[in-house]
N, C-alpha and C positions, 0 to 999 in steps of 0.2 A: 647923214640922213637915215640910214637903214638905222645904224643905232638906238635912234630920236625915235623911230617907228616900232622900235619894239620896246623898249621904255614905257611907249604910252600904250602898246598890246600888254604889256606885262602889269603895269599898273592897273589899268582896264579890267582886266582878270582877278586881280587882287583886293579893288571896288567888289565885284561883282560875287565873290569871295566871304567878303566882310559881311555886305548886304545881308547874305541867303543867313550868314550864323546870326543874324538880327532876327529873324523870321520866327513866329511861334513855334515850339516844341510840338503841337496839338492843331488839328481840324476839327472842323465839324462841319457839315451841309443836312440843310433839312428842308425839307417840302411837303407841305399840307394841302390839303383837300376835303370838301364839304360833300356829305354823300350821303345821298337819300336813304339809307337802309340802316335797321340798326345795329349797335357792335355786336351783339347775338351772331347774326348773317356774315359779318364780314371778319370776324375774327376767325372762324373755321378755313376761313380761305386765307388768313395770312400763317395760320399757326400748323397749318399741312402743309407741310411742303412739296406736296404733289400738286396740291390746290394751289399753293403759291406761282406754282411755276406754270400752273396757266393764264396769269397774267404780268408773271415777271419780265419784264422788258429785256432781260438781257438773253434771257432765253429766245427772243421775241428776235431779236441779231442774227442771231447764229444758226439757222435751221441745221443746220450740221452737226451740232454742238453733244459732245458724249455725254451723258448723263448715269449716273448710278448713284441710288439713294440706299442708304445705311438700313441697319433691319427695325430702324422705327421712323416712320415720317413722321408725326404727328407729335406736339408736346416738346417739353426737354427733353433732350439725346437724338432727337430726329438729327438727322444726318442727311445733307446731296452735294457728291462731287461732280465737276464737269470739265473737262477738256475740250478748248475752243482756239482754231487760229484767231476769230475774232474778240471773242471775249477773255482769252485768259485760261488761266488755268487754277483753280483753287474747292474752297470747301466751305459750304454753311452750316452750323448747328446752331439751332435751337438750344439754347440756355439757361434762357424763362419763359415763363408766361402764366397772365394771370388773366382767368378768363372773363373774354370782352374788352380788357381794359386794355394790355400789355402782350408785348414779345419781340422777346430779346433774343439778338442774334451775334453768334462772333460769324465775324468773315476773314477767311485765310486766303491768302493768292499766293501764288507761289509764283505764278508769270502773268503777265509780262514783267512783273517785280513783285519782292516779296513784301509781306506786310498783314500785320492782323488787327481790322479793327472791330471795331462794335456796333451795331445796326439796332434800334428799338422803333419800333411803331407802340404806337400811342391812340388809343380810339377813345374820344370825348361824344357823350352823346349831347349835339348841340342842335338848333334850329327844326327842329321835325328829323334828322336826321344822325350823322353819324363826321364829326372832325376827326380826320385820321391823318397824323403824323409820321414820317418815314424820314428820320434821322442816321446818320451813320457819322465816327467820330473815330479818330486813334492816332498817333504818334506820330511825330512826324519825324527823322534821323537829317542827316547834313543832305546826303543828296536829295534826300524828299523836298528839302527847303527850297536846294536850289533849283530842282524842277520845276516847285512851285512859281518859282520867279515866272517863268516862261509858260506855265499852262494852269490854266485856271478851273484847278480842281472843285469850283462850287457852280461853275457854270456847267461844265461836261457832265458831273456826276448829275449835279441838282438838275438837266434837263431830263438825264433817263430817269429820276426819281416822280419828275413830272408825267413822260411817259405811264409810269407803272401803275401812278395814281388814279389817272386819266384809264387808264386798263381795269383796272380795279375797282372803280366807279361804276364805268361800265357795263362789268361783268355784276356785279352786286346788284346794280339797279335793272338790269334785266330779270334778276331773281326774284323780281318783287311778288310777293304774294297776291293775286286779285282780293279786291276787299270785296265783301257782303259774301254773299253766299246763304 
């Protein structure tokens, strides 16, 4: 009986093994939003990252959260690290950016595991206003895979990306300019 029981633990394991090396190499999660203002307005607030992190959600977690940004926020080579029980531990820099349109970001964590992927927001000017994009995308190794089995990296990440958007909306559309004058 104990033998029979771990036979079918040990093959259980071995499924569950096979499965995760089936799994994509690669993620991506992305989530958009329609936003009254145009990308003029709200690219300055994604492509600062001073400005960023007044409506970045993860900062938004953490009020604890350590913060030190590099000697340029703004543009390629802006830099901000941050140590967090809640969020982690890692690094943003700014990569690209093409103004209104684009900005590109790698993201490094070093905890709660390591990993470096790539973040682009995307601002279309559409409807009277402004479709803005907040994708993130990178690699995925065996144990990412098999993590992956068990948590559902487009749901957890994509609801704070929802958050942020939601934030960022927000914050944009209260900057509205009064018309006439």
């Amino acid at each position: 009986m104990l033998k029979t029981l771990l036979l079918i633990i040990v093959a259980a394991i071995v499924l569950l093994l096979a499965y995760a090396a089936t799994r994509p190499d690669t993620f991506r999660v992305e989530r958009s939003a329609q936003i009254q203002a145009p990308p003029e307005r709200l690219f300055p607030l994604i492509n600062d990252l001073q400005a960023f992190n007044t409506w970045n959600p993860y900062e938004k977690k953490d009020p604890a959260i350590k913060g030190r940004y590099g000697a340029s926020t703004v543009g390629p080579g802006a830099t901000y690290a941050w140590e967090s029980e809640k969020v982690g531990v890692g690094e943003m820099r700014i990569e690209s950016a093409q103004p209104n349109t684009t900005v590109g970001m790698r993201l490094t964590f070093v905890k709660p595991f390591a990993a470096v992927n790539q973040v682009t927001f995307s601002l279309t000017p559409a409807d009277g206003g402004t479709r803005v994009v907040w994708a993130m995308e990178g690699r995925l190794n065996f144990v990412a895979k098999l993590m992956h089995i068990f948590f559902n990296m487009d749901r957890m990440v994509g609801q704070d990306f929802e958050d942020g958007l939601t934030n960022l909306k927000a914050l944009a559309e209260k900057r509205q300019a009064p018309t006439g004058a």
